[in-house]
Wavefront OBJ file of the C-alpha trace (Angstrom):
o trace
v -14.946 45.664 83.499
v -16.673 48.852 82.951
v -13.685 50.171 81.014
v -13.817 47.333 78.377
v -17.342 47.725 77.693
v -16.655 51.213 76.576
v -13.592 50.143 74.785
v -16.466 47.719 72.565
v -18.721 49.935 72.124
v -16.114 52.234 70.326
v -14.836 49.561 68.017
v -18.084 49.060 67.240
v -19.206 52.370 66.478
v -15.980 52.796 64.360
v -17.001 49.730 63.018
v -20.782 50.626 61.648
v -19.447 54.692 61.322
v -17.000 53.447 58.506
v -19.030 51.026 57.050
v -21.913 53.591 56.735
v -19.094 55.927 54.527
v -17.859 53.064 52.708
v -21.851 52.360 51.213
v -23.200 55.659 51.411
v -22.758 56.674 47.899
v -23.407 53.022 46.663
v -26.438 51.703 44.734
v -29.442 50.300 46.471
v -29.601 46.457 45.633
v -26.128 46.460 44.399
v -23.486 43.671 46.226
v -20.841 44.995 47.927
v -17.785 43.742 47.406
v -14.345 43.656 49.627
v -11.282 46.332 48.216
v -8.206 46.988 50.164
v -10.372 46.145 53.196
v -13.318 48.217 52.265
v -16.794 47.588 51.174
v -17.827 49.340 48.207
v -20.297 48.774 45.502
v -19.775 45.824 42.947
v -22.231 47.632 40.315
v -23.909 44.614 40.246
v -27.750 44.118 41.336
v -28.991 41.216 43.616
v -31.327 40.972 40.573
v -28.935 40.397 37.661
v -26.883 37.777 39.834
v -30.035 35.800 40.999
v -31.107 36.067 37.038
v -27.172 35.176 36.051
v -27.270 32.154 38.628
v -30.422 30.503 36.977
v -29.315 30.538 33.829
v -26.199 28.872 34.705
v -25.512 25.774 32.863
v -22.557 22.817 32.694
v -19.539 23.701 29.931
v -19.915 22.107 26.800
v -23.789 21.589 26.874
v -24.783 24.652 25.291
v -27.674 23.903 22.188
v -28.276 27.323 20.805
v -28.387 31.198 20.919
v -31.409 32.988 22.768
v -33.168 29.564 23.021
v -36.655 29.886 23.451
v -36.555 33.556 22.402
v -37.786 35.695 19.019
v -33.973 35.126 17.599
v -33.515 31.232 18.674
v -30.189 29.465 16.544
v -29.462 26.386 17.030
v -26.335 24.659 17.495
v -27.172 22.735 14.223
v -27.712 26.206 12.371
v -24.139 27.240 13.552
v -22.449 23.982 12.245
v -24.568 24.282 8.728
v -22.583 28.161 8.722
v -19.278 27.162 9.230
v -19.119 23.905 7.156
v -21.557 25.314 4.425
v -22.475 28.714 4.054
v -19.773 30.454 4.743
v -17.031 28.169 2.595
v -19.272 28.634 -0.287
v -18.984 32.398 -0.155
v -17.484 33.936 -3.221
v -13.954 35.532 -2.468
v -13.502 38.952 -2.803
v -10.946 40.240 -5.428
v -7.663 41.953 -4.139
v -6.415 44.453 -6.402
v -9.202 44.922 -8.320
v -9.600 48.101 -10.377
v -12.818 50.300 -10.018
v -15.408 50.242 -12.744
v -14.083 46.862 -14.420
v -16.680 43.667 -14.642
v -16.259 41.022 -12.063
v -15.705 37.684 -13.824
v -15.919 33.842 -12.049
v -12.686 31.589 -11.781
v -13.606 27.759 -12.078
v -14.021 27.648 -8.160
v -16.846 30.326 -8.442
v -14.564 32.860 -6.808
v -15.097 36.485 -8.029
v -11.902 37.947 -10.603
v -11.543 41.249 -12.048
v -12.373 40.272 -15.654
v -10.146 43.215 -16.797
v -13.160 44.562 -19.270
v -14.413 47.972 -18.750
v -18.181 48.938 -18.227
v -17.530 51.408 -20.797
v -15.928 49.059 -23.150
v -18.340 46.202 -22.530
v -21.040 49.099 -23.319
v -19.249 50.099 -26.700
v -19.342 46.635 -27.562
v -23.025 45.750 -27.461
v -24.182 48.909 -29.031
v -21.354 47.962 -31.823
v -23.104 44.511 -32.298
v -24.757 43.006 -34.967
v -26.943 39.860 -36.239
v -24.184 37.220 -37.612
v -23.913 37.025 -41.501
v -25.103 40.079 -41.977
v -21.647 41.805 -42.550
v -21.383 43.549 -46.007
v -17.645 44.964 -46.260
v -14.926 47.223 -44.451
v -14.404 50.545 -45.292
v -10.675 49.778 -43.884
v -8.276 48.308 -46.989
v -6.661 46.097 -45.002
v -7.592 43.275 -42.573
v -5.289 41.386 -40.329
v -5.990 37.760 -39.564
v -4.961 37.155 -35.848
v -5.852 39.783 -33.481
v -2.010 39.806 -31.872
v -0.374 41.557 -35.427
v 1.364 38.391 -36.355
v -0.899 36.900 -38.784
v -0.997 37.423 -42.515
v -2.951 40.497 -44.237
v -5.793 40.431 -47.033
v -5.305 43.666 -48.557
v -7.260 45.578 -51.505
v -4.090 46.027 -54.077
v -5.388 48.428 -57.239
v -8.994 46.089 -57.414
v -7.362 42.581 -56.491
v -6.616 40.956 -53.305
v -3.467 40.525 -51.940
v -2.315 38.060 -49.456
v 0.862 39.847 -47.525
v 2.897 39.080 -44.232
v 1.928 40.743 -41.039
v 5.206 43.705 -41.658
v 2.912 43.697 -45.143
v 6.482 43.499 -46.832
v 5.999 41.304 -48.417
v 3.773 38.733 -50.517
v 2.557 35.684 -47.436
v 2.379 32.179 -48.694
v -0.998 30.238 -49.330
v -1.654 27.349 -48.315
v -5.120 25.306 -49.755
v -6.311 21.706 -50.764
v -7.749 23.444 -54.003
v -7.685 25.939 -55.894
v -9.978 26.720 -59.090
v -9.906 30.415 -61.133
v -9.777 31.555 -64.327
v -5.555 33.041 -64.342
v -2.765 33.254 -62.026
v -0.852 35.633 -62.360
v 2.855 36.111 -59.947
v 4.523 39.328 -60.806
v 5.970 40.108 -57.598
v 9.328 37.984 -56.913
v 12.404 37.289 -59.303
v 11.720 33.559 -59.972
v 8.062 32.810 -59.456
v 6.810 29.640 -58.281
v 3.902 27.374 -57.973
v 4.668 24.538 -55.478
v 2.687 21.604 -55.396
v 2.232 18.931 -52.021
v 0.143 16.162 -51.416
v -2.275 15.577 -48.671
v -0.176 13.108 -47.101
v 3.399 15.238 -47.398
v 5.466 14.343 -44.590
v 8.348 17.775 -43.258
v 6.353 20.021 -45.351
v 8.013 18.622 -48.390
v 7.197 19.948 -52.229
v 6.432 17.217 -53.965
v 5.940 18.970 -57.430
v 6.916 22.566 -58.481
v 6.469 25.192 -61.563
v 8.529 27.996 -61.675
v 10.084 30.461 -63.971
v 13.315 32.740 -64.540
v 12.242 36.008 -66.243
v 14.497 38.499 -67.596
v 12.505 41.233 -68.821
v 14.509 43.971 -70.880
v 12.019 45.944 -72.242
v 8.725 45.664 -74.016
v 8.987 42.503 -76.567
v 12.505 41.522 -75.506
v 11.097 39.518 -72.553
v 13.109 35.693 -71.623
v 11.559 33.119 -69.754
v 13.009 29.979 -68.953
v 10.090 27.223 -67.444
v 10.896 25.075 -64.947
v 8.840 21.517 -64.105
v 10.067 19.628 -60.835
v 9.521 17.024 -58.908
v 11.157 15.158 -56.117
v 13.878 12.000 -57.212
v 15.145 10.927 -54.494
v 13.956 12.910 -51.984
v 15.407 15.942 -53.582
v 13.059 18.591 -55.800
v 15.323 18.290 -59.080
v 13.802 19.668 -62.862
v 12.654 17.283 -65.126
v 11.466 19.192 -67.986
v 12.960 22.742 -68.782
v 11.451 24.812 -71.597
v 14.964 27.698 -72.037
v 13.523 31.320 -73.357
v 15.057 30.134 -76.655
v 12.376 27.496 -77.508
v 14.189 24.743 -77.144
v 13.247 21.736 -74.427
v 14.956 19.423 -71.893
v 13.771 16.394 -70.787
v 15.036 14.248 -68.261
v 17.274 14.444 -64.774
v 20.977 12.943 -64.668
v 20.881 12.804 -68.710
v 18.523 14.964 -70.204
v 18.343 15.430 -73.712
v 17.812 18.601 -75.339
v 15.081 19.018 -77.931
v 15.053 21.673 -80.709
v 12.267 22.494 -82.964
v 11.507 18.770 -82.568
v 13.526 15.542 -82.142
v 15.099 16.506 -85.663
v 16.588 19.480 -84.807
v 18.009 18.327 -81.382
v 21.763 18.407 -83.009
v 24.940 20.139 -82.090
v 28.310 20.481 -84.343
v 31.812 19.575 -82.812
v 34.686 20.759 -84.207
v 37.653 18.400 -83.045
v 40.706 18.223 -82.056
v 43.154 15.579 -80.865
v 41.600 13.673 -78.299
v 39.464 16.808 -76.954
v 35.955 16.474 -78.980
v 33.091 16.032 -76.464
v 29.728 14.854 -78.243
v 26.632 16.151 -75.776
v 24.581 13.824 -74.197
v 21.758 16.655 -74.675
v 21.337 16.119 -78.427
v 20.300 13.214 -80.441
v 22.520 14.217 -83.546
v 26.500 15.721 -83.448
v 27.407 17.037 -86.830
v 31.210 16.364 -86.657
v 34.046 18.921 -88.263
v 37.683 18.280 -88.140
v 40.639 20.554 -87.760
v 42.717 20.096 -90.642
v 45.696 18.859 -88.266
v 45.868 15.702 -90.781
v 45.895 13.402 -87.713
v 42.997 11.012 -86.051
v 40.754 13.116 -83.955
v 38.862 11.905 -80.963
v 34.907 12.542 -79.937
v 34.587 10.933 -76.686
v 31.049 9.889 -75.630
v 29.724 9.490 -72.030
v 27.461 7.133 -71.085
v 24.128 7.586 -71.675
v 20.372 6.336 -69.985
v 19.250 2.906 -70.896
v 17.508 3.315 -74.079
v 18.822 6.541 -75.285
v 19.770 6.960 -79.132
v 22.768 8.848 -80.234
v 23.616 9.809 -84.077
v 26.852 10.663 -85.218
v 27.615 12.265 -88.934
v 30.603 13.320 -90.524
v 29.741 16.880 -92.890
v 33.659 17.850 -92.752
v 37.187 17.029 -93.521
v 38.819 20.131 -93.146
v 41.847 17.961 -94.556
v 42.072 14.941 -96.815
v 44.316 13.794 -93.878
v 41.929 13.883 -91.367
v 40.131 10.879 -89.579
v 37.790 10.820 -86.793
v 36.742 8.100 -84.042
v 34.107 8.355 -81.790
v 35.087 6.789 -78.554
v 32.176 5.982 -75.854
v 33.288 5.726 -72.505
v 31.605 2.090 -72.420
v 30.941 0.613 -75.565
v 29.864 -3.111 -77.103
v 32.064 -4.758 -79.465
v 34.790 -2.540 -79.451
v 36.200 0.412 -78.022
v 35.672 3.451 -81.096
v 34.499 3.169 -84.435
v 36.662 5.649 -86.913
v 35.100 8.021 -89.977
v 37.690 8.815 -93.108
v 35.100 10.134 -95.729
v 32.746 12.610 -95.396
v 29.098 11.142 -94.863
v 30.228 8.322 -93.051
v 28.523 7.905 -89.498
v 26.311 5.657 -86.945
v 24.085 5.318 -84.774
v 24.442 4.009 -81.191
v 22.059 3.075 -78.423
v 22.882 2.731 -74.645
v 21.437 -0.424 -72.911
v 22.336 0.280 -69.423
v 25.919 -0.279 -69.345
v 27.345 -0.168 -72.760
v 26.489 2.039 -75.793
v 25.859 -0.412 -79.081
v 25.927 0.252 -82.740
v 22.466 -0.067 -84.348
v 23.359 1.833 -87.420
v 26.912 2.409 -89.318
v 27.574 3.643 -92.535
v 31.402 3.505 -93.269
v 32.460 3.483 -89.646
v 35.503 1.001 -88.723
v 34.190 -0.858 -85.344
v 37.417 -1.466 -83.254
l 1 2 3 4 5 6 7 8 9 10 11 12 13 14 15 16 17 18 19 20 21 22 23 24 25 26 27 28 29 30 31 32 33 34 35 36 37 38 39 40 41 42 43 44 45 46 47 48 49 50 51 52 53 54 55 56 57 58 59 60 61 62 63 64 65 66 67 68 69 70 71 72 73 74 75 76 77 78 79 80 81 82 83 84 85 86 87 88 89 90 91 92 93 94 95 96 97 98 99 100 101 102 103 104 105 106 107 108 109 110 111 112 113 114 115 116 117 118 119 120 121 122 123 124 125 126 127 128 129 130 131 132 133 134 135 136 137 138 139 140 141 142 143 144 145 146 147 148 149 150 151 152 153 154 155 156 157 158 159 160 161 162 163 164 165 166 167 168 169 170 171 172 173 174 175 176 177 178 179 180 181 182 183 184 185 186 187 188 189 190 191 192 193 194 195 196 197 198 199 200 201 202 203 204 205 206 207 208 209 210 211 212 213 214 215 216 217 218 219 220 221 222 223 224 225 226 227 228 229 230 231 232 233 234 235 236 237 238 239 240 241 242 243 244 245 246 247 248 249 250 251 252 253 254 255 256 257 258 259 260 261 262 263 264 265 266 267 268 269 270 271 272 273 274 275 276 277 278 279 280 281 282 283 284 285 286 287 288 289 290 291 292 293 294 295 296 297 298 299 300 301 302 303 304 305 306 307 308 309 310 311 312 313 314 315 316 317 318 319 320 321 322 323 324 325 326 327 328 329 330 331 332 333 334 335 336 337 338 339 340 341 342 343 344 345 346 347 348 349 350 351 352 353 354 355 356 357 358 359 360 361 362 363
């Protein structure tokens, strides 16, 4: 019995000799906690645990940060920054480039605005009241600011409107227009074109223009040219030729020279080959001398149109002459044998009549 009793006390002194090593170089008030077997020291104090343990709580009933102390937020402040504050914070810009102005997008979010400081800086001190512009020292100004717009530009003291290549004359477009002289000297046929208000495809309802051959001082031709649309198609009505003479009128115009009495032409015929103009109010007829019946055929005319046919010359004693209209009332020709013989016919729409005759044969 003896024996086991010191057996016990050894464990036991092994017992308190190893636990003494084990905490020796632990701190005082720390808990000890078990490692491989062995005490050693947690690094926790009795009075952080005790302090830990009353402020223990159950999950999901916390109301705040540092409740009750100098920094106290609520659970209610927390849920006003995450639903509120902090979706309402501007975005910052990704890419932007240093020294440019921030600008907003429609959600408030910050942009780079692509404007320099030092731009934005040149700008202001380049400013000025409104209206109180008094020129350009530049000669040209560009309307558009992407160089595709037409050009005002100061042309030897005038103003010229040219295309953005500023090749060539730009057109201009207005409800009105008042000045003292136009003047177009820059294309071969100038023209003036003339639309209404209400123009439908950009159509030209009216026009003026001119064919100019210039040869040389005091040798200058101009042919003027008045349009308007029949039809739907821009077609002359009234053409004043370089010689003086003018022509009025669209699928038959007539020719006038130096006044209705001098609107005349002379045909010289032949068999069946005469052609009397439906330009000119008076043919002067001629014959051949071939001693046979020549022909002057006659087209038909506009409803109410006057024609006047007069025989100056037999070139033969032999010769006769018809005229022959293409459609004609009463007859088909009427025939000249002496020299002053002749008519006058008028078309009514489908036929040409005889108003006058003097010596004509109707047949």
């Amino acid at each position: 019995m003896g024996g086991n009793n010191n057996i016990y006390s050894t464990i036991v002194q092994e017992f308190f000799k190893k636990l003494y090593l084990n905490l020796k170089s632990g701190t005082a008030g720390n808990i000890p906690v078990v490692s491989d077997g062995n005490l050693i020291d947690s690094g926790v104090s009795i009075t952080d645990t005790s302090a830990a343990i009353s402020a223990s709580h159950s999950q999901g009933t916390d109301q705040g940060l540092d409740t009750g102390g100098a920094n106290a937020v609520t659970a209610a402040d927390l849920k006003t920054l995450k639903d509120t504050t902090v979706p309402g914070k501007a975005d910052k810009v990704s890419g932007a480039v240093t020294g440019n102005l921030a600008g907003l997008d429609a959600d408030g979010n910050l942009t780079d605005s692509l404007i320099t400081a030092v731009s934005a800086a040149s700008a202001v001190s380049a400013s000025h009241a409104q209206n109180t512009d008094t020129g350009t020292t530049s000669s040209t100004f560009q309307l558009d600011n992407d160089a595709s717009g037409p050009k005002l530009k100061h042309d030897t003291g005038a103003v010229a409107i040219r295309n953005a290549a500023d090749d060539a004359d730009a057109p201009v477009s207005c409800a009105a227009l008042t000045c003292d002289e136009v003047t177009t000297d820059r294309v071969a046929i100038p023209i003036v074109e003339l639309r209404s208000s209400d123009c439908t495809d950009n159509d030209v309802n009216a026009a003026l223009s001119a064919q100019i051959t210039d040869g040389g001082s005091g040798t200058e031709d101009a042919d003027v040219y008045l349009a308007q649309q029949v039809a739907g198609v821009l077609t002359n009505i009234l053409i004043a030729v370089a010689g003086g003479n003018l022509r009025i009128g669209v699928s038959q115009p007539v020719e006038i020279v130096n006044g209705l009495k001098g609107s005349i032409e002379t045909v010289t015929c032949v068999s069946d080959a005469g052609v009397a103009s439906l330009m000119k109010v008076s043919t002067i007829i001629v014959t051949d001398g071939d001693e046979d019946e020549d022909t002057v055929s006659l087209a038909d005319g506009t409803a109410g149109q006057l024609k006047a046919f007069s025989l100056k010359t037999l070139t033969h004693a032999d010769d006769t002459v018809n005229v022959t209209p293409t459609n004609m009332s009463g007859g088909t020709k009427i025939t000249f044998t002496a020299v002053g013989q002749g008519c006058v016919m008028m078309f009514n729409g489908v036929d040409w009549d005889i108003i006058g005759n003097n010596g004509g044969t109707i047949s």
